[in-house]
TORGU-463256 format. One line per 10 residues: number of its first residue (from 1); their letters; for each residue x, y, z of C-alpha. Coordinates in Angstrom, 2 decimals, decimal comma. Each point is the difference from the previous one (the first is absolute). Last residue first. Layout:
! TORGU-463256
NUM = A = X/Y/Z; ...;
END
This chain:
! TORGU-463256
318 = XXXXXXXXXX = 185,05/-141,29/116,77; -1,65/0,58/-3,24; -2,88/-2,93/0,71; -0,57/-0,55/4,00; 2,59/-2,12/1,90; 0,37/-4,19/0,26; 2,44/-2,15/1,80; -0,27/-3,55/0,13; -0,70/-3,74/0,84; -1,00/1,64/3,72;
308 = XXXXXXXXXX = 0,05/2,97/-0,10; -3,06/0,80/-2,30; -1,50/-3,66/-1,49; 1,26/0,70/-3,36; -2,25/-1,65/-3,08; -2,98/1,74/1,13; 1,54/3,18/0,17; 1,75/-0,96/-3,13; -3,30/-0,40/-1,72; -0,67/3,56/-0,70;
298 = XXXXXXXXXX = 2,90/2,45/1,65; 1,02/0,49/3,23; 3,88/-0,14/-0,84; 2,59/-2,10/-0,28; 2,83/-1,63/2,16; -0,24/-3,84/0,31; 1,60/-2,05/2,06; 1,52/-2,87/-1,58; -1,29/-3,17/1,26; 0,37/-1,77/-3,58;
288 = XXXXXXXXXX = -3,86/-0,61/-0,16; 0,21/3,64/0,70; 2,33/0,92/-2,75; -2,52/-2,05/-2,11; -3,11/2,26/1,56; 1,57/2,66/-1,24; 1,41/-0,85/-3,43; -3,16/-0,83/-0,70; -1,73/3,41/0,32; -3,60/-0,11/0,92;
278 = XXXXXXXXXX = -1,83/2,52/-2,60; 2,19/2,65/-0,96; -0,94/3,90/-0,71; 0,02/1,66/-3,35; -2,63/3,46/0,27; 2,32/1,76/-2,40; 1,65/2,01/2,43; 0,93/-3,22/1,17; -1,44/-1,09/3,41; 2,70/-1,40/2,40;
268 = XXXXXXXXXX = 1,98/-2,60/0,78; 3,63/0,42/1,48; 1,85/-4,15/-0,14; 2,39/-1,30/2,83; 1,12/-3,03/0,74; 2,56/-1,13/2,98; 3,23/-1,03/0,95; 0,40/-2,06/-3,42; 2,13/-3,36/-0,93; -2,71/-2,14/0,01;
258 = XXXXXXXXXX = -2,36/2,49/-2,12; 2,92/0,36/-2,46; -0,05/-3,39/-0,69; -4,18/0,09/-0,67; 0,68/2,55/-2,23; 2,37/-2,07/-1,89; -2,36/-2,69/-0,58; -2,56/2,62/-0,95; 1,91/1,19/-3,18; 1,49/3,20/0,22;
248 = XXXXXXXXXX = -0,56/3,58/-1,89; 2,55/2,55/1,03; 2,38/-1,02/2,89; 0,92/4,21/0,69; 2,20/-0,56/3,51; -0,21/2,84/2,13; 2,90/0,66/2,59; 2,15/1,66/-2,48; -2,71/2,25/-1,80; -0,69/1,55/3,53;
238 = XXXXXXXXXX = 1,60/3,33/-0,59; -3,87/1,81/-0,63; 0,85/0,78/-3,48; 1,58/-3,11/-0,95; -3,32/-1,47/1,59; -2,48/2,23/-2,12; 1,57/-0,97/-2,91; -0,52/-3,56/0,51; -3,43/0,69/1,04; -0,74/1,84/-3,59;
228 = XXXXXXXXXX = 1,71/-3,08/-1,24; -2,57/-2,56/1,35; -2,94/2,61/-0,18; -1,73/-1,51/-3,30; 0,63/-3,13/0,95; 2,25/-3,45/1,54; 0,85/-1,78/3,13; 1,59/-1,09/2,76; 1,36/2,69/2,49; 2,16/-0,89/1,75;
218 = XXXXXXXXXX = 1,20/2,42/3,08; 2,75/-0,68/2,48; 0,40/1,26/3,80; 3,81/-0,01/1,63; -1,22/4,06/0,95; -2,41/-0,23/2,28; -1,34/3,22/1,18; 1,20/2,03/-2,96; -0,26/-2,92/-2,01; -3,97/-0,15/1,02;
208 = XXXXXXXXXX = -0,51/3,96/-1,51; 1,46/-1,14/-3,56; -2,12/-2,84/0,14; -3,21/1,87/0,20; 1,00/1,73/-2,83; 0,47/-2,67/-2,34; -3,23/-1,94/1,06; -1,64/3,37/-0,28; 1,36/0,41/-3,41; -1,27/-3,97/-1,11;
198 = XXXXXXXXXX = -3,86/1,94/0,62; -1,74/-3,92/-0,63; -2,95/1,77/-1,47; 2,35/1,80/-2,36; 1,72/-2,48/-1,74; 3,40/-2,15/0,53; -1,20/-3,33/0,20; -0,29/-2,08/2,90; 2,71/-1,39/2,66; 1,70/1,97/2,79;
188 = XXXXXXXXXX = 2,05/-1,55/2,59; 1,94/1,38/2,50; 3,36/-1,51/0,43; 1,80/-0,08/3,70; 2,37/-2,94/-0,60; 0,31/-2,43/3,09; -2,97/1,31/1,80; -2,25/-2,62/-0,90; 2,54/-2,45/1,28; -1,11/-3,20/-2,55;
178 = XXXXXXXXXX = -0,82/-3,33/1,89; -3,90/0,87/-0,46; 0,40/0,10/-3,66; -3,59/1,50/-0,89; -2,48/-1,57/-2,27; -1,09/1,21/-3,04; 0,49/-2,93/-2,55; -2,09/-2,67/1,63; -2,16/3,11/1,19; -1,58/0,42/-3,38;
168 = XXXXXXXXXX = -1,74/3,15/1,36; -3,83/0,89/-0,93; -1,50/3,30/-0,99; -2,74/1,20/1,47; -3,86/-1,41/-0,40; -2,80/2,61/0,55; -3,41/-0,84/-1,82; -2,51/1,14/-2,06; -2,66/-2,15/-1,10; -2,67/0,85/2,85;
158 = XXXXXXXXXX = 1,00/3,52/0,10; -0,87/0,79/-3,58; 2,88/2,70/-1,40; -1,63/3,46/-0,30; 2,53/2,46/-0,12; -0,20/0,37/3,92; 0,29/-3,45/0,24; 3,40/-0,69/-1,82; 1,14/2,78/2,43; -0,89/-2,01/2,69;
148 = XXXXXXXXXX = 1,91/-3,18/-1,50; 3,11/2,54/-0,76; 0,13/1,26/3,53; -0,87/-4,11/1,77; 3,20/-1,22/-2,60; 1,21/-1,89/-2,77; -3,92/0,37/-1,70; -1,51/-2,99/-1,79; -3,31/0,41/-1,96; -2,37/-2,81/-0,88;
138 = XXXXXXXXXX = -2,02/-1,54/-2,34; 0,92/3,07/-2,60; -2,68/1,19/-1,92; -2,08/2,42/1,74; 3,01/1,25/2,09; 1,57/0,64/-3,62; -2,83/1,10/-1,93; -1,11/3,13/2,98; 3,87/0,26/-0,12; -0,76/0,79/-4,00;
128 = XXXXXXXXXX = -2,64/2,19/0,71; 1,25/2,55/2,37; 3,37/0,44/-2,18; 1,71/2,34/2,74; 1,43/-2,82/2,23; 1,70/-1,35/-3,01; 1,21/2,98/-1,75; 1,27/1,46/3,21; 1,63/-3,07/1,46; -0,87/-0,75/3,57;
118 = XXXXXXXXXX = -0,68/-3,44/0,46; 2,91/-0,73/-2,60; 2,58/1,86/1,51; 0,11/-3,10/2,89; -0,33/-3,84/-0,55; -3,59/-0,58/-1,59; -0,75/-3,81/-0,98; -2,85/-0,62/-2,14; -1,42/-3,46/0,18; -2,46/-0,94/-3,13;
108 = XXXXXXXXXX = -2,04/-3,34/-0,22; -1,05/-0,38/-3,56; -2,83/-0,41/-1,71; 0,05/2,47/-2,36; -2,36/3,10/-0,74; 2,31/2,95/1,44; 3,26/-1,91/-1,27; 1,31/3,18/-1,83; -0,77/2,45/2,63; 0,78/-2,44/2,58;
98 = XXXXXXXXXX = 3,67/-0,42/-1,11; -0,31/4,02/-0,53; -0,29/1,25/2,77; 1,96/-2,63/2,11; 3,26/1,33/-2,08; -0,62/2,86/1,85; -0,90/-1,47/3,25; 3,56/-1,86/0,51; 0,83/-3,66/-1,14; -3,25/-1,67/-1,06;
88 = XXXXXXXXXX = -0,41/-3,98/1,49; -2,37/-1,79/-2,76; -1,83/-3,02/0,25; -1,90/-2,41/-1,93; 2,67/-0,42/-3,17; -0,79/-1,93/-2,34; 2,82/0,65/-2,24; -1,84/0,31/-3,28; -2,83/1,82/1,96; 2,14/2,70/1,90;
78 = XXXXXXXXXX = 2,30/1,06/-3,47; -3,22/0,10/-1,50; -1,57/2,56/2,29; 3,32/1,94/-0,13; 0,14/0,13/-3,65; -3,21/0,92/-0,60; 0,32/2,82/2,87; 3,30/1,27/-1,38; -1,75/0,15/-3,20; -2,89/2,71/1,24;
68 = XXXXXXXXXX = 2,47/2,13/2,31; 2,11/-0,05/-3,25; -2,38/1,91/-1,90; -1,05/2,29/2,55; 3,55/0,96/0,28; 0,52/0,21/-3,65; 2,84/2,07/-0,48; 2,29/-0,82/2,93; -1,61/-3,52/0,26; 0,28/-0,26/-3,15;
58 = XXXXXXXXXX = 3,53/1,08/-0,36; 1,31/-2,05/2,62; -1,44/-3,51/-1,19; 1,26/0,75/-3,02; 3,54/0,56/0,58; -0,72/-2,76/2,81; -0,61/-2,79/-2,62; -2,77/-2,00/0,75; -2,50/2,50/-0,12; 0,75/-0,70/-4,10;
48 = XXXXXXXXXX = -1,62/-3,34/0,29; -0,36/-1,55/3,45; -0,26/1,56/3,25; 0,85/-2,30/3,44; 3,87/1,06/-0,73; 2,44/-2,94/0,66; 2,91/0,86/2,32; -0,60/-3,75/1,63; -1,01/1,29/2,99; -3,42/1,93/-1,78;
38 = XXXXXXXXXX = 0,43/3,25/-1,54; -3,11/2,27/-0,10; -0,02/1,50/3,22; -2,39/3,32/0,18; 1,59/2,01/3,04; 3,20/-0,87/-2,02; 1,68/-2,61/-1,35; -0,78/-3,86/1,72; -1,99/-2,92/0,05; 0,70/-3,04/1,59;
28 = XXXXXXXXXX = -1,63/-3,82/0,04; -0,23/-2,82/1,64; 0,31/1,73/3,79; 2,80/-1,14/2,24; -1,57/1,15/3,40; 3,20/0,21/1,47; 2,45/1,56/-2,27; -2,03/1,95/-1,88; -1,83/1,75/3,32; 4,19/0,19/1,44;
18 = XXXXXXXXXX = 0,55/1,94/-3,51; -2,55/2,23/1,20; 1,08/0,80/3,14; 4,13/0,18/-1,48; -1,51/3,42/-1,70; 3,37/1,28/-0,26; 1,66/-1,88/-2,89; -2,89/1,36/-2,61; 0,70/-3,09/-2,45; -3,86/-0,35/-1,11;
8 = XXXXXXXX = -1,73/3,19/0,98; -3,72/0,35/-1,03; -0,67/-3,46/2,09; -2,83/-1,82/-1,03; 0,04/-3,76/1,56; -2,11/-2,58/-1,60; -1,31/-3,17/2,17; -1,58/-2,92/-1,70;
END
């Protein structure tokens, strides 16, 4: 039986993984945190007291050594009673410790990196525990040929670790070829608001194309930490008007706006915390849509983007 661990169970952006859940229909989910402990039912794997998350909290705030110990137990017999045989890990950190605690079992273990992850401070710094992890795991997916070299660098076994990008359901992203592409001029922008994604170049950028074309839109669909620093920011630039704040959407209505666009746009960069993307999604969907694309050079989107011909890309910043 297959089990899925996925830290994140309703995060509305990460449509890649929800595509892995959709179509590879595992038996089995676990969820909460970068160590899930709630299965798809809600149910917690911990029994007793660890049952209840008052007291699952505090121990593992007090205890952490503790709770380390019984989140192992419950993990190993969570895997037994539902014999499961393989596992597919969501992101590297939660990949830490699913091997951690299954060290000894026999278990097939995928862990699937998608961008921060392969370059998170407290994971890239803990020598021993990727040493565990690349030891462990059967094999290592990376979204793209940067993050799959960078997997190697820390120490990831070549002959298990393997590049495989995101996939497009193209019977829902296909383009309307009887649609006038120029009909409504909308650029598209899709993704959370946070500071890889730079939402204030976006903003800016489109200030300087009105100038030049000025029957131009903006969505931006959406939510995060910057989503009403960028509203500010386009009152204060005079653009407010032309930019249209969706917030948070389900991925039908993405795919309506992606008829209806001119093209998509999305300015990746490095975080001054080291965040950077993987492949985005929302990239190669536009694509599958035959919207050009306007991004930048920037981890797998210049793999993504073939350069002038399904798109536009600059350097980071620009």
């Amino acid at each position: 039986m297959l089990l899925i661990v996925n830290p994140n169970a309703t995060a509305y952006s990460e449509t890649f993984i929800a595509n892995q859940v959709l179509f590879l229909q595992p038996g089995k989910m676990l969820t909460g945190g970068w160590s899930p402990y709630v299965d798809e039912k809600g149910r917690s794997i911990f029994r007793g007291l660890l049952s209840v998350n008052v007291w699952r909290g505090l121990c593992r705030k007090l205890l952490p050594a503790l709770y380390t110990s019984l989140y192992k137990t419950a993990l190993i017999r969570f895997v037994r009673e539902n014999k499961i045989t393989h596992i597919l890990v969501e992101y590297g950190v939660t990949g830490v410790n699913i091997t951690k605690a299954l060290e000894t079992e026999p278990v097939r273990i995928v862990v699937h990196f998608h961008g921060f992850d392969a370059y998170y401070p407290e994971l890239i710094n803990d020598k021993a525990m990727l040493e565990l992890l690349f030891k462990r795991a059967d094999a290592i997916v990376a979204v793209s040929n940067d993050m799959h070299n960078q997997l190697l660098d820390l120490g990831a076994v070549p002959d298990k670790t393997v590049v495989i990008p995101y996939g497009v359901d193209f019977t829902k992203f296909r383009p309307d070829e009887s649609r006038d592409i120029h009909q409504d001029r909308i650029v598209l922008y899709v993704g959370r608001f946070t500071a890889k994604k730079r939402p204030d170049y976006t903003i800016r950028s489109f200030a300087a194309l009105l100038e030049r074309v000025p029957d131009v839109r903006l969505v931006m669909a959406g939510a995060g930490e910057l989503l009403e620093e960028s509203k500010t920011l386009a009152v204060e630039l005079g653009v407010d008007g032309k930019i249209e704040f969706t917030g948070a959407i389900p991925h039908t209505e993405v795919e309506q706006w992606m008829k209806k666009s001119w093209c998509f746009t999305q300015h990746s960069v490095i975080s001054e915390e080291g965040d950077r993307e993987g492949t985005p999604n929302s990239i190669l969907e536009a694509q599958a849509m035959k919207l050009p694309v306007v991004s930048t050079r920037h981890e797998g989107i210049k793999e993504a983007v073939v350069e002038n011909v399904t798109g536009f890309l600059v350097d980071e910043h620009d």
